[in-house]
N, C-alpha and C positions, 0 to 999 in steps of 0.2 A: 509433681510439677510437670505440667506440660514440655516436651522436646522445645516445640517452639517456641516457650519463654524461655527456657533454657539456651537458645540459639539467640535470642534478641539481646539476652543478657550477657551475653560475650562476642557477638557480632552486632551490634545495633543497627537497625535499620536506617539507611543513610538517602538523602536526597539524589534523583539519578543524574542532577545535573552540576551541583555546587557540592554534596556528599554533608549540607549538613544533618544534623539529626533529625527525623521523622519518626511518624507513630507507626506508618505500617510499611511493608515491602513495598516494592514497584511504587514506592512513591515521589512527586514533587515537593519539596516544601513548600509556603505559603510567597515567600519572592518571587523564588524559580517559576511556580504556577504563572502568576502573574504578568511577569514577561513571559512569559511563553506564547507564540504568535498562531495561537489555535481558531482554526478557520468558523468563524461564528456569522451568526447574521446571513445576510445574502446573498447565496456563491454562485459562481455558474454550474447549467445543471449537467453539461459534459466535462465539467475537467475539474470541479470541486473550487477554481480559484476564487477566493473572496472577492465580492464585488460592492466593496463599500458606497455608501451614499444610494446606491438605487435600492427600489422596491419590488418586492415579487408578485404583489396586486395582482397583476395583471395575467401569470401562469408563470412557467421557470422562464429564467432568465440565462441568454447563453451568453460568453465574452465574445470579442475582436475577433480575441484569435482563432478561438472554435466556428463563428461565421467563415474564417478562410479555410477551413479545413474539415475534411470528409472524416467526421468521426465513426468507425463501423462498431461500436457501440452505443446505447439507447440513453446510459445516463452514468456519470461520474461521482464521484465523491474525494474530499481529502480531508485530513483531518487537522495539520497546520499547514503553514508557512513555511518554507523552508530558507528562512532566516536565524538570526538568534540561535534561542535554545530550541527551534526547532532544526536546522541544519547539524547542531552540538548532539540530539539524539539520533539522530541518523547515522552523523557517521561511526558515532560510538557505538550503533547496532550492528551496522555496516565491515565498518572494520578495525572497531576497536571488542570484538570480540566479548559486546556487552549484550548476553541474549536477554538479558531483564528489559532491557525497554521493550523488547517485543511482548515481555509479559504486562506490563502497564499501560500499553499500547492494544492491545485487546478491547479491554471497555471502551477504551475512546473514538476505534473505529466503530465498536457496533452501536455507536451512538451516532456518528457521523453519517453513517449509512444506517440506519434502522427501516428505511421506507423500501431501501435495496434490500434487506436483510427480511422484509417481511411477505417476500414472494418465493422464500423459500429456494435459494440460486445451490448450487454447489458452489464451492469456493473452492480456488485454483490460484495457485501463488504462480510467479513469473518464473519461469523453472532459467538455470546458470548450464550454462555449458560443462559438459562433464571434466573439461580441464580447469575452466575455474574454478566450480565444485571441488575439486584436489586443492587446489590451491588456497580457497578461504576454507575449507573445510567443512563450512556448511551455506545454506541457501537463507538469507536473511527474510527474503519473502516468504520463503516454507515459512519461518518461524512465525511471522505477524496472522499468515493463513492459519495456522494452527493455533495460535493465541484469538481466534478473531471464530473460531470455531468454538473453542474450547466455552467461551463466552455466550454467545450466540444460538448454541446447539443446532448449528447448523452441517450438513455433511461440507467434508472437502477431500480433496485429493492431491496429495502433495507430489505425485509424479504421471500426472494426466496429460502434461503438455513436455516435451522438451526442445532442446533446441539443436536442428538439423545441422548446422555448420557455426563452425567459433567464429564468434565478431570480435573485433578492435573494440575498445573502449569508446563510449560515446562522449569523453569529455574532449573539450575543446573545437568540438563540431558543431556546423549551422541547422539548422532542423532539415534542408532538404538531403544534407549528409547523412543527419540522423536517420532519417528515414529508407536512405539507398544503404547502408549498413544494415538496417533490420529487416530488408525485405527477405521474405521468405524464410528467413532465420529461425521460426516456430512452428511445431505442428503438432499436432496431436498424436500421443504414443499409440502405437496400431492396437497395442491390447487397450487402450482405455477408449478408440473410439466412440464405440457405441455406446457407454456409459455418457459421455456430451448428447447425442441424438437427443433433440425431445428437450433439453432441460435448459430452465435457465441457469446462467452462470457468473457470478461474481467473481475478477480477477482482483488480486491483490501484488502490488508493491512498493516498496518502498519511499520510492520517489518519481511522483512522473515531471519530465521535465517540458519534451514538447510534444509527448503522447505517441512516439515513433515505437515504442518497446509493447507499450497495450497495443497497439495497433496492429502488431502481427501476431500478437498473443488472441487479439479478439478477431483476425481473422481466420486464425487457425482453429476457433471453437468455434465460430459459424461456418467453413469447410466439413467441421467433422456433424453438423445438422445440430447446431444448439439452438434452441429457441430464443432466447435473448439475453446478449451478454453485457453486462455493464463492470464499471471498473471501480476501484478503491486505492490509494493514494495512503500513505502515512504523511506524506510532507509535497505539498506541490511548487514547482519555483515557477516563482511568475516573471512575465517577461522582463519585465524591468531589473530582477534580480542579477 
């Protein structure tokens, strides 16, 4: 008998969001799926947000918010809503110490991104201050960069970028906060420089809120000579959220 039926039959595999019964690991069941607020249909093409009711005829379509704002990346991706049981896996990734969703979360980004994923980028997770790194213990974007790899067979580098000085938390703040808290905050590790020169790069994380965390993330890989950076998103909150 296989290990792994051996493990299913005294551990059964459970839904990642309600914990009923499922067939396979890293799975939703057939409810949970369902509501689950996964970004489908029409999104913008800098920041992944769903843009229901419109059509892409015409070539990508960008939101509101991305017209008021200097994106220094090329093109966006997310993969839900950060709503619902989209917000429920995140923080459960985040910080309830659930690394499975970053393994279920794999496929669905290199689904979401497949057209970013087919220019062959290096993939680069938002790298955590070395004291919050001690303190969650791990980097939840390393894990979805590494899940999203793993998937994808694409290279990535899970310590190419890090972060120059410790920020405050970006919750409870306006975007123009957001954004004076993360300035300069990211830069490329002096040994991984050159490794960026020359390539495209695909950032990943968790959640982008009003794109102030990419934004020093992607201009720290076009400092260090990347040819074109674009982003990826597990869950995006839209403005109205």
């Amino acid at each position: 008998m296989r290990l792994q039926t051996v493990l299913h039959a005294i551990f059964p595999p459970a839904c990642l969001c309600c914990e009923a019964r499922v067939d396979t690991d890293f799975a939703l069941c057939a409810a949970c799926w369902a509501q689950t607020p996964f970004v489908l249909g029409t999104a913008c093409d800098l920041c992944g947000v769903g843009l229901p009711g419109q059509s892409a005829s015409g070539g990508p379509l960008v939101c509101e918010e991305c017209h008021t704002i200097a994106r220094p990346w090329s093109h966006g991706r997310a993969v839900l809503h950060y709503a619902g049981n989209g917000r429920k896996l995140v923080l459960g990734l985040k910080h309830g110490d659930r690394a499975e969703v970053a393994r279920a979360a794999g496929p669905w980004m290199a689904r979401a991104a497949a057209d970013l994923l087919a220019r062959d980028p290096l993939i680069l997770p938002i790298p955590l201050h070395r004291w919050r790194l001690a303190q969650r213990r791990f980097n939840q974007s390393a894990l979805l960069a590494s899940a999203l790899a793993r998937v994808s067979g694409r290279d990535w580098l899970p310590d190419a970028l890090v972060r120059a000085r410790h920020t405050p938390t970006q919750d409870g703040r306006d975007r123009t906060a957001r954004f004076a808290n993360l300035d300069a905050a990211i830069r490329a590790a002096p040994r991984h420089a050159a490794t960026l020169a020359g390539r495209n790069i695909l950032l990943v994380d968790d959640v982008m809120t009003s794109g102030a965390t990419f934004s020093a993330a992607a201009q720290a890989c076009h400092a260090a000579g990347a040819e074109q950076v674009c982003v990826l998103a597990l869950a995006r909150v839209a403005r109205d959220t």
